[in-house]
N, CA, C and O atoms as a GROMACS GRO file, in nm:
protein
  392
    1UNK      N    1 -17.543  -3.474 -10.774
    1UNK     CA    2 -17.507  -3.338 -10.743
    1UNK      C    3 -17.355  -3.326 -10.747
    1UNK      O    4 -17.301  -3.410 -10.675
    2UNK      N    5 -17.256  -3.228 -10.823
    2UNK     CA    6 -17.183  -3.235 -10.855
    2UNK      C    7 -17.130  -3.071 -10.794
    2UNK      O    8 -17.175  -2.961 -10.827
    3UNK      N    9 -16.976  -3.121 -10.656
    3UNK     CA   10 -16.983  -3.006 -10.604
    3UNK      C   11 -16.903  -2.899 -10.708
    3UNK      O   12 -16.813  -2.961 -10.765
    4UNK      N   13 -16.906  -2.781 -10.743
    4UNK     CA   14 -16.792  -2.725 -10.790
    4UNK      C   15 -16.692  -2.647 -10.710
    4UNK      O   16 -16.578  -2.620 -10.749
    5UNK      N   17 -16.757  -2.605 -10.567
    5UNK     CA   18 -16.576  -2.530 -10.489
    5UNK      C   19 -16.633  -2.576 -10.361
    5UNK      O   20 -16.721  -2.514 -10.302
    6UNK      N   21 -16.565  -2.716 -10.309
    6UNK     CA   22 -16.521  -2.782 -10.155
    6UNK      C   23 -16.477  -2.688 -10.106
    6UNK      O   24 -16.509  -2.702  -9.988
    7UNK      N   25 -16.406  -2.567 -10.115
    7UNK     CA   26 -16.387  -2.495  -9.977
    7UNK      C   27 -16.534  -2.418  -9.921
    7UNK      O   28 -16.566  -2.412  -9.803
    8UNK      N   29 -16.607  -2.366 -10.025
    8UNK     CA   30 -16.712  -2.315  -9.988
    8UNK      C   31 -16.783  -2.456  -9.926
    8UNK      O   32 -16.804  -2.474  -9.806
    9UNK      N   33 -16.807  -2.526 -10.003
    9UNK     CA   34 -16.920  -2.677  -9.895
    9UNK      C   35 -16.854  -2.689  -9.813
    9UNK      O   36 -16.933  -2.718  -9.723
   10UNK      N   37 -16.724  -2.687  -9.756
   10UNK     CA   38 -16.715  -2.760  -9.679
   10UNK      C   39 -16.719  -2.643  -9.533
   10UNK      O   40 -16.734  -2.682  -9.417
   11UNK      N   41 -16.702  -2.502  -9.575
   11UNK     CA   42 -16.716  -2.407  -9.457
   11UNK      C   43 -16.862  -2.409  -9.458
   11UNK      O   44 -16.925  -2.397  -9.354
   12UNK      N   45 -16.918  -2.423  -9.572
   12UNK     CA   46 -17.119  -2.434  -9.515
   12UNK      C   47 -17.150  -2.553  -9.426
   12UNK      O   48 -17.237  -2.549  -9.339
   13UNK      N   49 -17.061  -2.678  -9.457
   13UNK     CA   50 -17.152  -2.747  -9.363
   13UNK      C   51 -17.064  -2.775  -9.213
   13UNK      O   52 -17.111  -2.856  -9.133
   14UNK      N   53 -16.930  -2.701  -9.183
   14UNK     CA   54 -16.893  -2.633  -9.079
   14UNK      C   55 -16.967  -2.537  -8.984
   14UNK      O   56 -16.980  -2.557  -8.863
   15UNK      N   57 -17.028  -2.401  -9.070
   15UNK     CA   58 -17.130  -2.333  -9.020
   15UNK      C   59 -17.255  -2.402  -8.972
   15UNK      O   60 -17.300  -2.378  -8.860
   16UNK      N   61 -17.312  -2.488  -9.055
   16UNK     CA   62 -17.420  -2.574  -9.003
   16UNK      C   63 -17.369  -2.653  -8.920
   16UNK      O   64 -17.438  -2.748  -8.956
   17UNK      N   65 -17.340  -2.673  -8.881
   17UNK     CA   66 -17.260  -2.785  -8.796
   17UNK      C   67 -17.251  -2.708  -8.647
   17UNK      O   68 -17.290  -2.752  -8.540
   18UNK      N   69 -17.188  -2.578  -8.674
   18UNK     CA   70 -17.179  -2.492  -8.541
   18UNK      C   71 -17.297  -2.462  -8.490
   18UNK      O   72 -17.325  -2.481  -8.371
   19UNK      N   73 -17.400  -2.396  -8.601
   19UNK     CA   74 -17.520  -2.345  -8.532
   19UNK      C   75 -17.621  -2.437  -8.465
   19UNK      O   76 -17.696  -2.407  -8.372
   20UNK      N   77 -17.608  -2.572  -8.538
   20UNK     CA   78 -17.740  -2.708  -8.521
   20UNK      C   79 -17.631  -2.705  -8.340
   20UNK      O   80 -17.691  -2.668  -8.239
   21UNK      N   81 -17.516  -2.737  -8.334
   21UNK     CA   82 -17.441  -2.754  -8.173
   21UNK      C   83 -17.455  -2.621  -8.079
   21UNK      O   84 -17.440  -2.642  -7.959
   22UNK      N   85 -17.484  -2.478  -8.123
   22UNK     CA   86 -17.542  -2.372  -8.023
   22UNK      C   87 -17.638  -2.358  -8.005
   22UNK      O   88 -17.677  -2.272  -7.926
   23UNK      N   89 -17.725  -2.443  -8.078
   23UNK     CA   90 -17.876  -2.473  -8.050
   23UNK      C   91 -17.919  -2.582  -7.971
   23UNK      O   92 -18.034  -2.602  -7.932
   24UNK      N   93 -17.822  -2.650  -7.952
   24UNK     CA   94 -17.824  -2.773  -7.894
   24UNK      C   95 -17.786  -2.724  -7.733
   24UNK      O   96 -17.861  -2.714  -7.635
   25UNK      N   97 -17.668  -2.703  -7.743
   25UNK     CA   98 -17.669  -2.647  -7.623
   25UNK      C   99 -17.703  -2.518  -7.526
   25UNK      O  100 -17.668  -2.499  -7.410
   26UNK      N  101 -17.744  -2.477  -7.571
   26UNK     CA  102 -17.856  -2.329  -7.548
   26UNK      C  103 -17.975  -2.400  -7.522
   26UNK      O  104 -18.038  -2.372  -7.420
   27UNK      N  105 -18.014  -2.488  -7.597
   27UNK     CA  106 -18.225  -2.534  -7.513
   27UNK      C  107 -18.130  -2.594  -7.384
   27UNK      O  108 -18.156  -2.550  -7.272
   28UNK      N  109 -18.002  -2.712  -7.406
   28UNK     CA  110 -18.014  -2.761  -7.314
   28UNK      C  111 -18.027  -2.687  -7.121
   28UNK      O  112 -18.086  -2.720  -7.019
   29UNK      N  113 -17.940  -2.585  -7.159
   29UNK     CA  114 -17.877  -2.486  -7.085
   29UNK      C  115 -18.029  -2.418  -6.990
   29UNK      O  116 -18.063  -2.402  -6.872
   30UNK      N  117 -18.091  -2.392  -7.137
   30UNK     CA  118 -18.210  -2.308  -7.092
   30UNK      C  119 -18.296  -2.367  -7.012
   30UNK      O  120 -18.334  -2.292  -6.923
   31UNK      N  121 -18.364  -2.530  -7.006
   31UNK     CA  122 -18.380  -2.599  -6.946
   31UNK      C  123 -18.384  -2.663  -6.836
   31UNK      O  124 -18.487  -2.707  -6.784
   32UNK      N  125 -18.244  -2.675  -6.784
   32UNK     CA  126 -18.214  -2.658  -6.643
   32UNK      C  127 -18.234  -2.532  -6.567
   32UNK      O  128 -18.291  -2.546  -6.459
   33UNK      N  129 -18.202  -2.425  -6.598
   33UNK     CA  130 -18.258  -2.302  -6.570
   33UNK      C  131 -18.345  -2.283  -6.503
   33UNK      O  132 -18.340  -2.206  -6.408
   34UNK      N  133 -18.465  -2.362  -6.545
   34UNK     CA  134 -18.648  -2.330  -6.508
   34UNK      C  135 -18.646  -2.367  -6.412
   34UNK      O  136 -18.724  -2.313  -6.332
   35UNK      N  137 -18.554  -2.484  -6.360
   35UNK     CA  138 -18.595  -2.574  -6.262
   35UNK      C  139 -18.558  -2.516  -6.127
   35UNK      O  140 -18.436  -2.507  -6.117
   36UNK      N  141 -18.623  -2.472  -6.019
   36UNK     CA  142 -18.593  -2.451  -5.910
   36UNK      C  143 -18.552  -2.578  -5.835
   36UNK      O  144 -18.623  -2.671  -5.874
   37UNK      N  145 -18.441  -2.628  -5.717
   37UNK     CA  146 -18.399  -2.672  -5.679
   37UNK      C  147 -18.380  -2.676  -5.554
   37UNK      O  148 -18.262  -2.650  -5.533
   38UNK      N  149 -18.442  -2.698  -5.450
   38UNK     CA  150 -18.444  -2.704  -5.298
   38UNK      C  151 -18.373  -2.851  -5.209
   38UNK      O  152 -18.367  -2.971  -5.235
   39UNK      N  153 -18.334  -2.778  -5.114
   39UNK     CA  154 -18.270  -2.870  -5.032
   39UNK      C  155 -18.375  -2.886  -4.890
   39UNK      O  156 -18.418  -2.813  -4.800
   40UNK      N  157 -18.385  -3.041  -4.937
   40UNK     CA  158 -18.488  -3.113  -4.779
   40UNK      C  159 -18.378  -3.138  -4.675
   40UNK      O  160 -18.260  -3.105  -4.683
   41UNK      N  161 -18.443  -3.206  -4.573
   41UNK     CA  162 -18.271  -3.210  -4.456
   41UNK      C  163 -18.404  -3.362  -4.393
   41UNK      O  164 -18.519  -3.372  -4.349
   42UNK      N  165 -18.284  -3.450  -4.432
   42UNK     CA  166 -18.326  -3.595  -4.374
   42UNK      C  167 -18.235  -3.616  -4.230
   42UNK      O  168 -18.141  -3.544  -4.197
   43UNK      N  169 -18.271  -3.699  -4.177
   43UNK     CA  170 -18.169  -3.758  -4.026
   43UNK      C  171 -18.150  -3.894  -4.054
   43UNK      O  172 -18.251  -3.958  -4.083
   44UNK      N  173 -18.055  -3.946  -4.052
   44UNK     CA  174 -17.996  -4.043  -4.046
   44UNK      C  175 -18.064  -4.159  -3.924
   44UNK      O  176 -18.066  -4.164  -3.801
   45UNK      N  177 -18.110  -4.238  -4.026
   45UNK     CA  178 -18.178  -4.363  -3.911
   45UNK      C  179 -18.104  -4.445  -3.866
   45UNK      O  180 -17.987  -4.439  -3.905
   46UNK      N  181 -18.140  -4.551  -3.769
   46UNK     CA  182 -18.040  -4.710  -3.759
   46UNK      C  183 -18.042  -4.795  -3.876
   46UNK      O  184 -18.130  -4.844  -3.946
   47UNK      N  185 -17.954  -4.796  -3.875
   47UNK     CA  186 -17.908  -4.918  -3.963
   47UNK      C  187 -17.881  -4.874  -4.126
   47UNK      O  188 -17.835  -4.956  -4.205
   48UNK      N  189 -17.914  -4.736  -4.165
   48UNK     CA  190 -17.912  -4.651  -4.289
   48UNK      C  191 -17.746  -4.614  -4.329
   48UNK      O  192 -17.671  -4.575  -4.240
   49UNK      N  193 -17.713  -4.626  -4.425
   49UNK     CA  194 -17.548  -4.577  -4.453
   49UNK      C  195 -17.606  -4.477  -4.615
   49UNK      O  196 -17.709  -4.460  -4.681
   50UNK      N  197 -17.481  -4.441  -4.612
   50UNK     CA  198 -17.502  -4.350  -4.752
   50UNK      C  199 -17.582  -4.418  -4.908
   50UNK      O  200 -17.666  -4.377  -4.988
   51UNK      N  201 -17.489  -4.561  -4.888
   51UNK     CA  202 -17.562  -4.625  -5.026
   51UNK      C  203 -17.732  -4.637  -5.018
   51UNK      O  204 -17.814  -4.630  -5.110
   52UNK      N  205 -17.749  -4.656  -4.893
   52UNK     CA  206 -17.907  -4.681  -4.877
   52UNK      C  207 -17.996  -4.536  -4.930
   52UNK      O  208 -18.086  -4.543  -5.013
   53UNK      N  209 -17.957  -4.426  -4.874
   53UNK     CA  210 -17.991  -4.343  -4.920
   53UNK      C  211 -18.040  -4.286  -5.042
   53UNK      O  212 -18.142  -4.236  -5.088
   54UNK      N  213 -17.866  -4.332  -5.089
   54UNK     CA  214 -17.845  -4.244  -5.209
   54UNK      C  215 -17.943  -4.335  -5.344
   54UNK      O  216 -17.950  -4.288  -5.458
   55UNK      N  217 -17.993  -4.432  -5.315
   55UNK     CA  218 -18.073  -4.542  -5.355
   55UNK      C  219 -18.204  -4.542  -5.341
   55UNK      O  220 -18.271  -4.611  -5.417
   56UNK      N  221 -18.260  -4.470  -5.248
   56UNK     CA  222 -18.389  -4.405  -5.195
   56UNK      C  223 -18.436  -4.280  -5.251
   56UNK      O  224 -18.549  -4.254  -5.293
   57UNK      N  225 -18.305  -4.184  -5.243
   57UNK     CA  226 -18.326  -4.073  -5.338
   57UNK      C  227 -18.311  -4.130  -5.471
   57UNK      O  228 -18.403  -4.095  -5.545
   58UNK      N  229 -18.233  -4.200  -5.520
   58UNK     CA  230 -18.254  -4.228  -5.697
   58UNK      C  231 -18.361  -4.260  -5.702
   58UNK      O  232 -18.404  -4.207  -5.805
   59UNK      N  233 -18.449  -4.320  -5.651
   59UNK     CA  234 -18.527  -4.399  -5.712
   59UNK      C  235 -18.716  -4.285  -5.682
   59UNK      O  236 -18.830  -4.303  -5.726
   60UNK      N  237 -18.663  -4.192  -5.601
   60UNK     CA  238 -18.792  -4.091  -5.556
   60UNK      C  239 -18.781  -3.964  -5.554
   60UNK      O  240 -18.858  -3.879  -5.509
   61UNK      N  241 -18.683  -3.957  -5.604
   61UNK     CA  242 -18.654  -3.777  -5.636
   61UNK      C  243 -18.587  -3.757  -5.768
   61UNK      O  244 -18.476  -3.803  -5.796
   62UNK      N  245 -18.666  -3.681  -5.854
   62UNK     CA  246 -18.648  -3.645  -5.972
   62UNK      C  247 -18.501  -3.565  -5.961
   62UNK      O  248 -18.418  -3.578  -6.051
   63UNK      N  249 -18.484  -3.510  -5.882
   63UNK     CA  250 -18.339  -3.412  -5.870
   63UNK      C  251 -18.244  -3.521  -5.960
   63UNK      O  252 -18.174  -3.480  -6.053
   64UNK      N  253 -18.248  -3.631  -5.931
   64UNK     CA  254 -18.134  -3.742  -5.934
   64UNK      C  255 -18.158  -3.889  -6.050
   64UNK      O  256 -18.105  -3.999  -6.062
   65UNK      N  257 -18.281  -3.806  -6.127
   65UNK     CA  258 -18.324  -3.910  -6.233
   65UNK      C  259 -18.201  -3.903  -6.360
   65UNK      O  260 -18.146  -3.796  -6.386
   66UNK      N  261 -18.175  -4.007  -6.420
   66UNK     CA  262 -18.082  -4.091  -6.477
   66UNK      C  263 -17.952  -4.062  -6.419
   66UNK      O  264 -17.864  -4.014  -6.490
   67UNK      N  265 -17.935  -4.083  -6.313
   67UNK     CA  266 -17.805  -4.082  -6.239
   67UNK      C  267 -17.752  -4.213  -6.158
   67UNK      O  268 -17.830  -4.302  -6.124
   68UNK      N  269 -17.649  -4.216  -6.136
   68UNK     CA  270 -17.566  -4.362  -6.085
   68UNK      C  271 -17.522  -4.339  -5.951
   68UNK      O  272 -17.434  -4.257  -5.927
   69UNK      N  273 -17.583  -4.413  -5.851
   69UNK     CA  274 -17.584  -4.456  -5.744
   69UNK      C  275 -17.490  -4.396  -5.677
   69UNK      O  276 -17.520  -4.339  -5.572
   70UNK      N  277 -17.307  -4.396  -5.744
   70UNK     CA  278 -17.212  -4.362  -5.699
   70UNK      C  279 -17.196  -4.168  -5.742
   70UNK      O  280 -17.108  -4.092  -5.704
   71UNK      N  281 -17.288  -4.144  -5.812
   71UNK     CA  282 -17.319  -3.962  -5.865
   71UNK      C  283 -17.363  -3.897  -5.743
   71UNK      O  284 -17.305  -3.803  -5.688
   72UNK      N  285 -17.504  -3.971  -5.694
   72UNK     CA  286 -17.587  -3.964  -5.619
   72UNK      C  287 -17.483  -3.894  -5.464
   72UNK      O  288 -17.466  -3.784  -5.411
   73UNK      N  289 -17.420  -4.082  -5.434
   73UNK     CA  290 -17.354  -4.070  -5.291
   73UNK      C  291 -17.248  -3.910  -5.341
   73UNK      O  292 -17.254  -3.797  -5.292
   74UNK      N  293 -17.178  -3.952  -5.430
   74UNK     CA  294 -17.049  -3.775  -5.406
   74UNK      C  295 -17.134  -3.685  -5.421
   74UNK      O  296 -17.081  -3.594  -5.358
   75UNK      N  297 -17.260  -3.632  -5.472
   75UNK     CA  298 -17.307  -3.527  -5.468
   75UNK      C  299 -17.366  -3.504  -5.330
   75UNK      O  300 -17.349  -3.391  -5.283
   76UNK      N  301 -17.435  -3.594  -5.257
   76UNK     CA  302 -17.467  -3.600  -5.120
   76UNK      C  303 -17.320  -3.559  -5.018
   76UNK      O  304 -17.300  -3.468  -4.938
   77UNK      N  305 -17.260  -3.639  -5.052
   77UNK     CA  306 -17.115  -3.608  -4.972
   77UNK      C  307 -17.081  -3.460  -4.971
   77UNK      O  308 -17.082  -3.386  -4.873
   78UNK      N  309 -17.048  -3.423  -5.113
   78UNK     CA  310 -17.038  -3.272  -5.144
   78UNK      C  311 -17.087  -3.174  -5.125
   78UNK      O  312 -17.031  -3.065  -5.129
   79UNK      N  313 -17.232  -3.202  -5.093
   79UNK     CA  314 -17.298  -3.091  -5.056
   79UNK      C  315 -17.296  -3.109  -4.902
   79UNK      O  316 -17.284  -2.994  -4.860
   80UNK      N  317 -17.302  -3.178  -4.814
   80UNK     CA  318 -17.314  -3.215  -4.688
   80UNK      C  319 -17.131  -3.149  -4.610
   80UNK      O  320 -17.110  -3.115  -4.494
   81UNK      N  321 -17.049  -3.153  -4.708
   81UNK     CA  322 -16.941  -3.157  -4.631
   81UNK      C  323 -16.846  -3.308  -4.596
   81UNK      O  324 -16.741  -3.330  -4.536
   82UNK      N  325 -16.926  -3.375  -4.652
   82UNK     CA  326 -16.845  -3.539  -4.567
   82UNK      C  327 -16.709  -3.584  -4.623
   82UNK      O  328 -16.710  -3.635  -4.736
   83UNK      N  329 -16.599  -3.573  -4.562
   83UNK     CA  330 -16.508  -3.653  -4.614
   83UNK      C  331 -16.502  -3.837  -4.610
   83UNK      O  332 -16.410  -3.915  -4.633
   84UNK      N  333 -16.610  -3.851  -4.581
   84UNK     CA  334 -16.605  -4.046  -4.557
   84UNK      C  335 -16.790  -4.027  -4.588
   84UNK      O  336 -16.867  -3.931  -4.595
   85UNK      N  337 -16.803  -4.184  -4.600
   85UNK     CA  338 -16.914  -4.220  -4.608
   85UNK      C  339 -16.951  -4.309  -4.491
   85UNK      O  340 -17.012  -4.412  -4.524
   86UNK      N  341 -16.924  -4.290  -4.346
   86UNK     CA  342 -16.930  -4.300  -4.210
   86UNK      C  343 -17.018  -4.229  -4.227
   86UNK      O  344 -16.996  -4.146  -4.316
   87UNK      N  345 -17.179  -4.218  -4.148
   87UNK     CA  346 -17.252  -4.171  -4.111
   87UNK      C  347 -17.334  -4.215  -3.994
   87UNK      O  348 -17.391  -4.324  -3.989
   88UNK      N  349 -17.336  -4.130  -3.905
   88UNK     CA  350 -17.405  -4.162  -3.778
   88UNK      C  351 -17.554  -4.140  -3.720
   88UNK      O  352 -17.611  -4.041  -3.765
   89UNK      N  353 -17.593  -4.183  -3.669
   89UNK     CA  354 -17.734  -4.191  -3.602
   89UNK      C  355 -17.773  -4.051  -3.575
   89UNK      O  356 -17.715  -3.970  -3.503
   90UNK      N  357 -17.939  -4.029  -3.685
   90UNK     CA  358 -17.951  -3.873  -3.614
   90UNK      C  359 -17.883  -3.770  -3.685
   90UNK      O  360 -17.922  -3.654  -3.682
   91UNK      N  361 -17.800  -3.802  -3.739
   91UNK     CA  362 -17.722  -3.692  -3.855
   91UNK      C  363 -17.779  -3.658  -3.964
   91UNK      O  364 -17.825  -3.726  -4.056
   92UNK      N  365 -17.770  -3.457  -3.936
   92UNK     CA  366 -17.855  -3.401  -4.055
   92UNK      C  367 -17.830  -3.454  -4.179
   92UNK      O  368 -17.722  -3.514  -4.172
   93UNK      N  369 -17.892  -3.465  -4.321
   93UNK     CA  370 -17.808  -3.457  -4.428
   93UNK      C  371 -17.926  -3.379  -4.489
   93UNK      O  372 -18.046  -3.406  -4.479
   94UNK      N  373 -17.842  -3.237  -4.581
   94UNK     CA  374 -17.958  -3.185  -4.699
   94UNK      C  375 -17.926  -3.250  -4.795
   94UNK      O  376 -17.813  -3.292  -4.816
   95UNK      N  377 -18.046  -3.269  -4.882
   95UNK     CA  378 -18.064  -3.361  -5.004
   95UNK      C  379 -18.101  -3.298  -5.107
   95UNK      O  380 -18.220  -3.325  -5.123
   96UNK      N  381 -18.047  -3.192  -5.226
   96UNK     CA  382 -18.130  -3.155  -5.334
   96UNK      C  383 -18.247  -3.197  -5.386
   96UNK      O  384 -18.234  -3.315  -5.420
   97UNK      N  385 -18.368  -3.151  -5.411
   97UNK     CA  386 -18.492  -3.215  -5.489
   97UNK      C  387 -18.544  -3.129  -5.507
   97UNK      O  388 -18.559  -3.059  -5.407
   98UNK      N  389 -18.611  -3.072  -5.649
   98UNK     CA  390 -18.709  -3.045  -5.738
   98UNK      C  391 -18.842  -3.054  -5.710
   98UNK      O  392 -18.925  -3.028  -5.796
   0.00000   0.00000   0.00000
């Protein structure tokens, strides 16, 4: 195949290029969307710290599926308010889950 005018191919497969990436990100977009998202409220047991948690939720709540341990704890932190990962006995925490 023998091109005869590269400026035209090369703005067609620019255009293709844009639309295959607003399609891409539009399902992705749309996707998350569906998902309703609720917050449970756990209490803090003995002997429990944030990593334990945030390790309990990875591993049993879809909210937090393919995510890293350390995603997990700052999103817990963030939503809770915590500036430290000190946590005490009996202390609310809400937890996002699906």
């Amino acid at each position: 195949m023998k091109i005869i005018n590269k400026a035209k191919f090369a703005r067609g497969i620019i255009i293709i290029t844009f639309i295959i990436s607003f399609i891409f990100i539009f399902s992705n977009s749309v996707a998350y969307s569906s998902v309703e998202v609720r917050l449970k409220e756990i209490y803090v047991g003995n002997g429990e710290t944030l990593w334990s948690i945030a390790r309990e939720e990875l591993n049993n709540n879809l909210y937090y599926s393919n995510k890293d341990v350390r995603e997990v704890i700052s999103n817990i932190k963030k939503i809770n308010n915590l500036s430290s990962s000190t946590l005490q006995i009996g202390q609310k925490l809400a937890i996002p889950t699906i």
